[in-house]
Biopython code that builds the backbone (N, CA, C, O; Angstrom):
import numpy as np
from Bio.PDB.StructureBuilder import StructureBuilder

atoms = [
    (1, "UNK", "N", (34.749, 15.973, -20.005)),
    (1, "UNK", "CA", (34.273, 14.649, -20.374)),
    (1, "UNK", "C", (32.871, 14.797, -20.978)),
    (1, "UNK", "O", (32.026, 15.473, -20.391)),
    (2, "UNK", "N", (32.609, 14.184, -22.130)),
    (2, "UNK", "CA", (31.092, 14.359, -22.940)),
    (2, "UNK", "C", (30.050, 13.611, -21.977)),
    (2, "UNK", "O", (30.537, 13.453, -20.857)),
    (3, "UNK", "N", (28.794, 13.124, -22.103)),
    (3, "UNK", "CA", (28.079, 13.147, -21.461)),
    (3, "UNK", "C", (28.198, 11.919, -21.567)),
    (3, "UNK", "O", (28.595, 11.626, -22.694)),
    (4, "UNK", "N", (27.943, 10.529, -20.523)),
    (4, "UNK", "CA", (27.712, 8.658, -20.864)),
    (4, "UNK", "C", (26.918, 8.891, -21.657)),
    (4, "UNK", "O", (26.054, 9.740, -21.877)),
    (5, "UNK", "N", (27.478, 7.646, -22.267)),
    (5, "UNK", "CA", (26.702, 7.205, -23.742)),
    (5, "UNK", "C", (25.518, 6.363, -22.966)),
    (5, "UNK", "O", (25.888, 5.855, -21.907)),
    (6, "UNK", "N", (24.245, 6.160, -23.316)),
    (6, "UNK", "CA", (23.193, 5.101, -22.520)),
    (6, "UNK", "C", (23.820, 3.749, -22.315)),
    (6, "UNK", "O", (23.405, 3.232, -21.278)),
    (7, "UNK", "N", (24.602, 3.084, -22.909)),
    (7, "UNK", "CA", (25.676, 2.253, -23.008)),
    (7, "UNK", "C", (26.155, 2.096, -21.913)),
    (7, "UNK", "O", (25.861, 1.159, -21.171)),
    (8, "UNK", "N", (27.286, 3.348, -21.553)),
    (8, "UNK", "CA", (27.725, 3.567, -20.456)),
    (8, "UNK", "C", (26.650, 3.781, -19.409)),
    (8, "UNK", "O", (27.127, 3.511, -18.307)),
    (9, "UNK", "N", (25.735, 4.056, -19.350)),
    (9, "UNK", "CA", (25.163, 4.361, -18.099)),
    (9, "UNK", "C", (24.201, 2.994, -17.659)),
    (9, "UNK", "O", (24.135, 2.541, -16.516)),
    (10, "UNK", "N", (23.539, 2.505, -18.756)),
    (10, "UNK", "CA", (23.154, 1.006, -18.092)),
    (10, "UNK", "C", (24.200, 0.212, -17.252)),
    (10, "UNK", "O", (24.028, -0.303, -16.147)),
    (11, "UNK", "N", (25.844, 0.235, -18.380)),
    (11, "UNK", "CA", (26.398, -0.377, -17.712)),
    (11, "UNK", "C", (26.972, -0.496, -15.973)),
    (11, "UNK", "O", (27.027, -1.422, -15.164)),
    (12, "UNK", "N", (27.330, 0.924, -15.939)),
    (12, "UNK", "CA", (27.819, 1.513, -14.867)),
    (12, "UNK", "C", (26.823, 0.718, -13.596)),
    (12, "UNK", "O", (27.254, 0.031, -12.670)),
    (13, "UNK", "N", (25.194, 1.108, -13.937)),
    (13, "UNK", "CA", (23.661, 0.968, -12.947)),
    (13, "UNK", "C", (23.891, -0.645, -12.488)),
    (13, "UNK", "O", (23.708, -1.074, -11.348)),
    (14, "UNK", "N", (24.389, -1.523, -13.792)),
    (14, "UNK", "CA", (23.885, -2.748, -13.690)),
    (14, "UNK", "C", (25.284, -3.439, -12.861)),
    (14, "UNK", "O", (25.145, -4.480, -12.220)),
    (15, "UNK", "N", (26.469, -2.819, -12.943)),
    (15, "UNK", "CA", (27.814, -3.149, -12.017)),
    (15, "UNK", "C", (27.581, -2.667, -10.769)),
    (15, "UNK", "O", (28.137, -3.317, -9.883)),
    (16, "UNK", "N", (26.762, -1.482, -10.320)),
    (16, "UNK", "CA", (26.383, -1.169, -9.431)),
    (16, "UNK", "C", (25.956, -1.998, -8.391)),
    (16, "UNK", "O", (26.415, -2.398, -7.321)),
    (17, "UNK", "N", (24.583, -2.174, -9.270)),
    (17, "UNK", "CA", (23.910, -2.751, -8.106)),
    (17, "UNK", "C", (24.097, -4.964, -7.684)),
    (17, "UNK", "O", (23.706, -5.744, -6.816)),
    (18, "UNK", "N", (25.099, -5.030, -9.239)),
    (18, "UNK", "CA", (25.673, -6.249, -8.449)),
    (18, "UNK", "C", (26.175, -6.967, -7.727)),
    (18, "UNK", "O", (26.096, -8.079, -7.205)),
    (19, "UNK", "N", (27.294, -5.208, -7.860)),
    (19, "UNK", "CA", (28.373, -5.535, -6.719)),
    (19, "UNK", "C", (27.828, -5.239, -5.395)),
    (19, "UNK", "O", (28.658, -5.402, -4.500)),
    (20, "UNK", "N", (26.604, -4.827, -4.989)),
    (20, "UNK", "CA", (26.024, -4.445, -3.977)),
    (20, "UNK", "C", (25.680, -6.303, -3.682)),
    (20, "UNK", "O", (26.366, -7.003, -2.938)),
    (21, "UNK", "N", (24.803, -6.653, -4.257)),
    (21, "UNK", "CA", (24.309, -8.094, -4.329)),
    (21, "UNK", "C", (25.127, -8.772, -3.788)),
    (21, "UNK", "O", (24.706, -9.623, -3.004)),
    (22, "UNK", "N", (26.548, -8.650, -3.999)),
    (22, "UNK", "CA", (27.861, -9.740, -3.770)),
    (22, "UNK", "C", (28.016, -8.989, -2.702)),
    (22, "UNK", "O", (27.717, -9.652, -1.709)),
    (23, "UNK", "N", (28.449, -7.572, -2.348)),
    (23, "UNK", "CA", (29.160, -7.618, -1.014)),
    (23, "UNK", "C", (27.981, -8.014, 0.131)),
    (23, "UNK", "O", (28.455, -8.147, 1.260)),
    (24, "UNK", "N", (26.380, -8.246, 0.016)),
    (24, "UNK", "CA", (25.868, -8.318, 0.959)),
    (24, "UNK", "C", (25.253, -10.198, 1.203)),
    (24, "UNK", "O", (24.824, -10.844, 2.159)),
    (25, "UNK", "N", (25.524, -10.471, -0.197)),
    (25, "UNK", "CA", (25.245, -11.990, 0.057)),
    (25, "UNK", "C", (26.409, -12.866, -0.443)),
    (25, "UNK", "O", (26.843, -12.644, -1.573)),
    (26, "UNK", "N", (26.954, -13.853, 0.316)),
    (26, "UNK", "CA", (28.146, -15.040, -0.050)),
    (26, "UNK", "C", (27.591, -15.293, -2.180)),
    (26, "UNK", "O", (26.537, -14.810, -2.595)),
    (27, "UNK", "N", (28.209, -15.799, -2.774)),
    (27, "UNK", "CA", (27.432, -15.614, -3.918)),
    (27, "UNK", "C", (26.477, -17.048, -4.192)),
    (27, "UNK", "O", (25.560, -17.186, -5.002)),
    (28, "UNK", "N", (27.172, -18.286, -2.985)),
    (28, "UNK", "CA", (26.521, -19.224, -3.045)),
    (28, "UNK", "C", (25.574, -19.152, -2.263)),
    (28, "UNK", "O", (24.829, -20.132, -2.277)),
    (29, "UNK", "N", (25.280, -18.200, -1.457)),
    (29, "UNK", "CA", (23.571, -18.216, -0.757)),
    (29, "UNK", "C", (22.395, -17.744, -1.812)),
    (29, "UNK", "O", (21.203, -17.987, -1.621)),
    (30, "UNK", "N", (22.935, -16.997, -3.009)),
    (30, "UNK", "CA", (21.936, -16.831, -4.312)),
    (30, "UNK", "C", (21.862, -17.834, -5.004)),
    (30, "UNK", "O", (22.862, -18.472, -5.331)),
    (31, "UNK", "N", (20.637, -18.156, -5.356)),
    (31, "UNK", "CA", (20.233, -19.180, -6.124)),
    (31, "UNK", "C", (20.034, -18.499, -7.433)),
    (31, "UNK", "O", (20.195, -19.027, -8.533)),
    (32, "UNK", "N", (19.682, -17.322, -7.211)),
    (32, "UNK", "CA", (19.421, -16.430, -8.897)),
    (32, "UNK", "C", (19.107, -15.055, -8.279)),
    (32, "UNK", "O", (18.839, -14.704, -7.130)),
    (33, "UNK", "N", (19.269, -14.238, -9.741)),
    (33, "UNK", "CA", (19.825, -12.808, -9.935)),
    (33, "UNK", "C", (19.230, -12.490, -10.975)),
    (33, "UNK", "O", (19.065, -13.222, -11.951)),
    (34, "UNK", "N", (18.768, -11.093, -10.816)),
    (34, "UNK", "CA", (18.684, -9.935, -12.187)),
    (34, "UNK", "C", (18.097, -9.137, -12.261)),
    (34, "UNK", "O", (16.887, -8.923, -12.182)),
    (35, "UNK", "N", (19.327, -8.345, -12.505)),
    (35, "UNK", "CA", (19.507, -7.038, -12.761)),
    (35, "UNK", "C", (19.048, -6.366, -13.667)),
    (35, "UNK", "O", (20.065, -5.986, -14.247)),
    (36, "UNK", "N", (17.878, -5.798, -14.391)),
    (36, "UNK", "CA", (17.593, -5.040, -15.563)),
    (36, "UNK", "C", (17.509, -3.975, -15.632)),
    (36, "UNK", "O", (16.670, -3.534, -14.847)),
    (37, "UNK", "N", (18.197, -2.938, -16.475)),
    (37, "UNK", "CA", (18.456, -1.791, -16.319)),
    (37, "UNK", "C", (17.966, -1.194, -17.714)),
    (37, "UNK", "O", (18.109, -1.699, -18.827)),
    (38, "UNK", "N", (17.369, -0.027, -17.382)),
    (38, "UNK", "CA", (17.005, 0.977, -19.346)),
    (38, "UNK", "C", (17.408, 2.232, -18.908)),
    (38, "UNK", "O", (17.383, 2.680, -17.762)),
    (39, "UNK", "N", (17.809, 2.788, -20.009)),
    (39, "UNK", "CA", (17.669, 4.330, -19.716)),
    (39, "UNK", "C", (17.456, 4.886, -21.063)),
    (39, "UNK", "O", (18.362, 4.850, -21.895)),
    (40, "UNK", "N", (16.191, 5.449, -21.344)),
    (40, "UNK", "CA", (15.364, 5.790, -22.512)),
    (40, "UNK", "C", (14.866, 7.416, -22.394)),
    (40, "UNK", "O", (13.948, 7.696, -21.623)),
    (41, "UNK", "N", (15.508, 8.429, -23.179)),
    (41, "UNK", "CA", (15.159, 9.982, -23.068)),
    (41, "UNK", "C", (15.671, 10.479, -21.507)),
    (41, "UNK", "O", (15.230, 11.523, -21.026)),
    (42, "UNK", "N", (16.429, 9.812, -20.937)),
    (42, "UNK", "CA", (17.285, 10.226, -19.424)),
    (42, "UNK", "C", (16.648, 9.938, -18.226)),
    (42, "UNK", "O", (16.700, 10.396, -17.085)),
    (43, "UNK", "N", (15.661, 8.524, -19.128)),
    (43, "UNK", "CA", (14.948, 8.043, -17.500)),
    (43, "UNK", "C", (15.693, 7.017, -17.245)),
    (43, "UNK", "O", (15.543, 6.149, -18.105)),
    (44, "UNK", "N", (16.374, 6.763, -16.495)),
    (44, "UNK", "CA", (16.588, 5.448, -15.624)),
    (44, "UNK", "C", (15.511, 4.702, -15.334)),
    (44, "UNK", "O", (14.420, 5.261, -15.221)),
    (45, "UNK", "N", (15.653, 3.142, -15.144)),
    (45, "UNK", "CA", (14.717, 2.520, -14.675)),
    (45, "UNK", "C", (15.538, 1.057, -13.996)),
    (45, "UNK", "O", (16.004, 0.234, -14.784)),
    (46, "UNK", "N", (15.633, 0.879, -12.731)),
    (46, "UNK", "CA", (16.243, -0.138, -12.335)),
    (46, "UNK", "C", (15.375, -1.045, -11.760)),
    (46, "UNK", "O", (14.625, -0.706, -10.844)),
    (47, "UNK", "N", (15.414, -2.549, -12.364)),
    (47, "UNK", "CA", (14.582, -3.476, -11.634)),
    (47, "UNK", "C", (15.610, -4.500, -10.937)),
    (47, "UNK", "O", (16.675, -4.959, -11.351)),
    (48, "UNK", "N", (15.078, -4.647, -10.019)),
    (48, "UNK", "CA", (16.243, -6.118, -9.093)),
    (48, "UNK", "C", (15.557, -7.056, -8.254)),
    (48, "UNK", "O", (14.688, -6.761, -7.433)),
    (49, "UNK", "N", (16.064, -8.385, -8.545)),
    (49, "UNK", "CA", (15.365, -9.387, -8.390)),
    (49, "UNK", "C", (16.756, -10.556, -7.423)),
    (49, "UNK", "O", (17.864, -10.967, -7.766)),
    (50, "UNK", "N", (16.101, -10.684, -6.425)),
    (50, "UNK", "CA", (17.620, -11.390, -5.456)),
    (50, "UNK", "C", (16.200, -12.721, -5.325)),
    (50, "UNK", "O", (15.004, -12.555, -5.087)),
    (51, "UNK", "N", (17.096, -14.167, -5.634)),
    (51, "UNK", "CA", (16.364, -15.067, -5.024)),
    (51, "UNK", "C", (17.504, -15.578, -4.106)),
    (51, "UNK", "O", (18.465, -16.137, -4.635)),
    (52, "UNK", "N", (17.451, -15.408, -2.652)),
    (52, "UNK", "CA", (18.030, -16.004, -1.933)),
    (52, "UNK", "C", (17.044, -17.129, -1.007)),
    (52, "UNK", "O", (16.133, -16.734, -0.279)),
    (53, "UNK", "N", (17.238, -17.909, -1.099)),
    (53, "UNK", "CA", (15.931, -18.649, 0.161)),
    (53, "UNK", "C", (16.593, -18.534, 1.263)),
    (53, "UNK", "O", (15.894, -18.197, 2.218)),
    (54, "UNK", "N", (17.504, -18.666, 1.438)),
    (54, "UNK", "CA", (17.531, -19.100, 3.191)),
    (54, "UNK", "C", (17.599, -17.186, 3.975)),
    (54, "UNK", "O", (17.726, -16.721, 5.107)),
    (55, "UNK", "N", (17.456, -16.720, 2.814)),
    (55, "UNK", "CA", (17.263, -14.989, 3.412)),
    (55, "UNK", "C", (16.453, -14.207, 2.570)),
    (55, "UNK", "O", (16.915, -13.312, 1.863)),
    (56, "UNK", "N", (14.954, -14.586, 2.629)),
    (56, "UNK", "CA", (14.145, -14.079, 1.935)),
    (56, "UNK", "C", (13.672, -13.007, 2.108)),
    (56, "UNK", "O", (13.538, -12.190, 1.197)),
    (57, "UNK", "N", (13.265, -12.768, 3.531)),
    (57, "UNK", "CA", (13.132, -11.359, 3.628)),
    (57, "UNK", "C", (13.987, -10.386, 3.395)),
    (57, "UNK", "O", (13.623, -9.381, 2.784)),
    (58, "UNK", "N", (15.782, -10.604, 4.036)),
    (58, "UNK", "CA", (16.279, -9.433, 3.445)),
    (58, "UNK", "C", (16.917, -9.668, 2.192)),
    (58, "UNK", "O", (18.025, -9.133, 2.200)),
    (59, "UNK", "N", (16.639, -10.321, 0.985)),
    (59, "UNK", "CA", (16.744, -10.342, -0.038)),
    (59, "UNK", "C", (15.646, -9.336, -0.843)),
    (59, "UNK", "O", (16.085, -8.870, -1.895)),
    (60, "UNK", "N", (14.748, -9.084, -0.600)),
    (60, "UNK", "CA", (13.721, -7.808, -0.864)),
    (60, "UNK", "C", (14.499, -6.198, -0.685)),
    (60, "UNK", "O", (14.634, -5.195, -1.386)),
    (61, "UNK", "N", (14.882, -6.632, 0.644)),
    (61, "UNK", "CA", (15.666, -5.178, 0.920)),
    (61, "UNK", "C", (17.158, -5.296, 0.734)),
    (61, "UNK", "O", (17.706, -4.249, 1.079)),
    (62, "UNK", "N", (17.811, -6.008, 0.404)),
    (62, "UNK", "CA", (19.113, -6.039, -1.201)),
    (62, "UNK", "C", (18.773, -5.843, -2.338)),
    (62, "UNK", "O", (19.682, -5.548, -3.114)),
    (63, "UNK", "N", (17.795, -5.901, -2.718)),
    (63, "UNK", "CA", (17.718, -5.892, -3.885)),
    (63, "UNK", "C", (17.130, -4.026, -3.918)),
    (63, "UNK", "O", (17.810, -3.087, -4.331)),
    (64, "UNK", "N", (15.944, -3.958, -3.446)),
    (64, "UNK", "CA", (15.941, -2.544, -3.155)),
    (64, "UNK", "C", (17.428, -1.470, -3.029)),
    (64, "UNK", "O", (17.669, -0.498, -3.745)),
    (65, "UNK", "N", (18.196, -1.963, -1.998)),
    (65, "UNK", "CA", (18.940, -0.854, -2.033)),
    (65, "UNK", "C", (20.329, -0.938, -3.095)),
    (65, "UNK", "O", (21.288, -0.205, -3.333)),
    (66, "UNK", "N", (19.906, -2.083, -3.504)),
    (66, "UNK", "CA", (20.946, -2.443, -4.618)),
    (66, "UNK", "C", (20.462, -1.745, -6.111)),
    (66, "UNK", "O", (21.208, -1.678, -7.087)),
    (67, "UNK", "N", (19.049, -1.241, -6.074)),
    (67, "UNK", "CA", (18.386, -0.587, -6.974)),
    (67, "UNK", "C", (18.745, 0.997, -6.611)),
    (67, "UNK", "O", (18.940, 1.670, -7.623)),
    (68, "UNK", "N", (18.842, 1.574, -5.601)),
    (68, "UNK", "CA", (19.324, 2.499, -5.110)),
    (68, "UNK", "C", (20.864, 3.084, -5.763)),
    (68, "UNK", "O", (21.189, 3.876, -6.647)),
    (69, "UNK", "N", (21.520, 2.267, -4.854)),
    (69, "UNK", "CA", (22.870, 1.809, -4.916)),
    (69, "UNK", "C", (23.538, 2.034, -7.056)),
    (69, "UNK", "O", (24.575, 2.466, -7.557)),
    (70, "UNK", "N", (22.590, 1.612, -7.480)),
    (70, "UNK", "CA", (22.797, 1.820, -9.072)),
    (70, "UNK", "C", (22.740, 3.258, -9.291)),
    (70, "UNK", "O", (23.707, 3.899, -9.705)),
    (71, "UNK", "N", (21.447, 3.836, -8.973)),
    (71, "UNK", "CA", (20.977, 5.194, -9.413)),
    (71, "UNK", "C", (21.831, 6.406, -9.100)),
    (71, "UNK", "O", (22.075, 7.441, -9.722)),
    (72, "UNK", "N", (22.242, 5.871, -7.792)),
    (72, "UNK", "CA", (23.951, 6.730, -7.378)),
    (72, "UNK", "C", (24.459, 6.486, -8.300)),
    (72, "UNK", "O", (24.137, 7.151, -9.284)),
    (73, "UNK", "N", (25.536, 5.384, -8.465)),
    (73, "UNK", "CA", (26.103, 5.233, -9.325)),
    (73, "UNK", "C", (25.911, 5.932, -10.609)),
    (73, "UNK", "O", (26.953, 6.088, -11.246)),
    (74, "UNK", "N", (24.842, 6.387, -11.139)),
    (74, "UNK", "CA", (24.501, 6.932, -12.831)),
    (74, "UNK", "C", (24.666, 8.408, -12.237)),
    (74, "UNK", "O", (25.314, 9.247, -12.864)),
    (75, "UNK", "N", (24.159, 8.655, -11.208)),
    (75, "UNK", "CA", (24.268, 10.164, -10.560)),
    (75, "UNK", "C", (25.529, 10.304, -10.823)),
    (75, "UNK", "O", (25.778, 10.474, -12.017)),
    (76, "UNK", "N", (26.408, 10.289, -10.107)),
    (76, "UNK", "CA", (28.042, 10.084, -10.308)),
    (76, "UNK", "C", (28.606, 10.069, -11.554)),
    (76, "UNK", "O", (29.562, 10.821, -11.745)),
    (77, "UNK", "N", (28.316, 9.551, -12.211)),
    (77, "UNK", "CA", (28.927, 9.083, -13.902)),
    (77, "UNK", "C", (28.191, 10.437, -14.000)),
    (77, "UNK", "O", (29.132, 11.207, -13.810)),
    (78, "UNK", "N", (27.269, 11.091, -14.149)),
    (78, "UNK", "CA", (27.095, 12.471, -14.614)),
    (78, "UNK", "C", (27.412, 13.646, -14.140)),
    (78, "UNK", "O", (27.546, 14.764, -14.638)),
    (79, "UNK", "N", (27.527, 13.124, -12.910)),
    (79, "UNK", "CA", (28.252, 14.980, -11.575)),
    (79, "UNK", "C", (29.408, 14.751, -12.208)),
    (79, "UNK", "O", (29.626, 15.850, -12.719)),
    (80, "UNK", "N", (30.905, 13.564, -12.721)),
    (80, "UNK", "CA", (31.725, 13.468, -13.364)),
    (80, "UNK", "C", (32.023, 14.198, -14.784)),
    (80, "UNK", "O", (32.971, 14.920, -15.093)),
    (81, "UNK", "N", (31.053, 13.829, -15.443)),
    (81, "UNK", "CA", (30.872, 14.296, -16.674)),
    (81, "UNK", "C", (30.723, 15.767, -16.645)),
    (81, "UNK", "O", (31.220, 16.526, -17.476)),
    (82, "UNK", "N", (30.003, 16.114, -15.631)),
    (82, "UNK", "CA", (29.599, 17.878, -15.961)),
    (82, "UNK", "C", (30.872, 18.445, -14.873)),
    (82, "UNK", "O", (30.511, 19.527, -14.410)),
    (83, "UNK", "N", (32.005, 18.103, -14.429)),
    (83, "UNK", "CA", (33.002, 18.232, -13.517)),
    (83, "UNK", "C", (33.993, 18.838, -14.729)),
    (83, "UNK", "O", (34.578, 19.893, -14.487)),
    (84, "UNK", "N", (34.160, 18.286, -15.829)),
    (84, "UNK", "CA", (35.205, 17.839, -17.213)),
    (84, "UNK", "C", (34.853, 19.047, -17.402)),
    (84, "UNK", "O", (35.243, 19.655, -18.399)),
]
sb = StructureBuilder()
sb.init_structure("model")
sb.init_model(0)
sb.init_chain("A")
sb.init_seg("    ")
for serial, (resi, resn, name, xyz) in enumerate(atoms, 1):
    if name == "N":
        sb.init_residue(resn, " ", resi, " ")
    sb.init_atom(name, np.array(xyz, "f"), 0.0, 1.0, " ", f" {name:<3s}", serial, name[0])
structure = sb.get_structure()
């Protein structure tokens, strides 16, 4: 398998860490979301932003490990790629 296209690898980061978002909050306890993802010369850069109010504090630490949770994800799409 050739290497993700940056294409592919934002995408992959930014499904990542959404679906993290959803399995840890109902989707109606978020009031807002977002996910921004780059990957420029093979840096990743994941930002995540959870506004939940009625769970503010651990909306900081969803969103953190949902930033995590992405960077696996791009890890993977490349241990894949160099597997091929």
């Amino acid at each position: 398998m050739p290497e993700p296209t940056d294409e592919e690898v934002v995408e992959t980061a930014a499904e990542a860490a959404e679906g993290l978002i959803f399995a840890r909050f109902k989707q109606s306890r978020v009031k807002d979301f977002d996910v921004t993802v780059t990957f420029e010369d093979g840096v990743l850069d994941v930002d995540v932003y959870i506004n939940a109010p009625d769970d503010a504090e651990n909306a900081d630490a969803v969103a953190d490990e949902a930033a995590r949770t992405a960077q696996e994800a791009v890890d993977e799409l490349f241990a894949a790629a160099d597997e091929e």
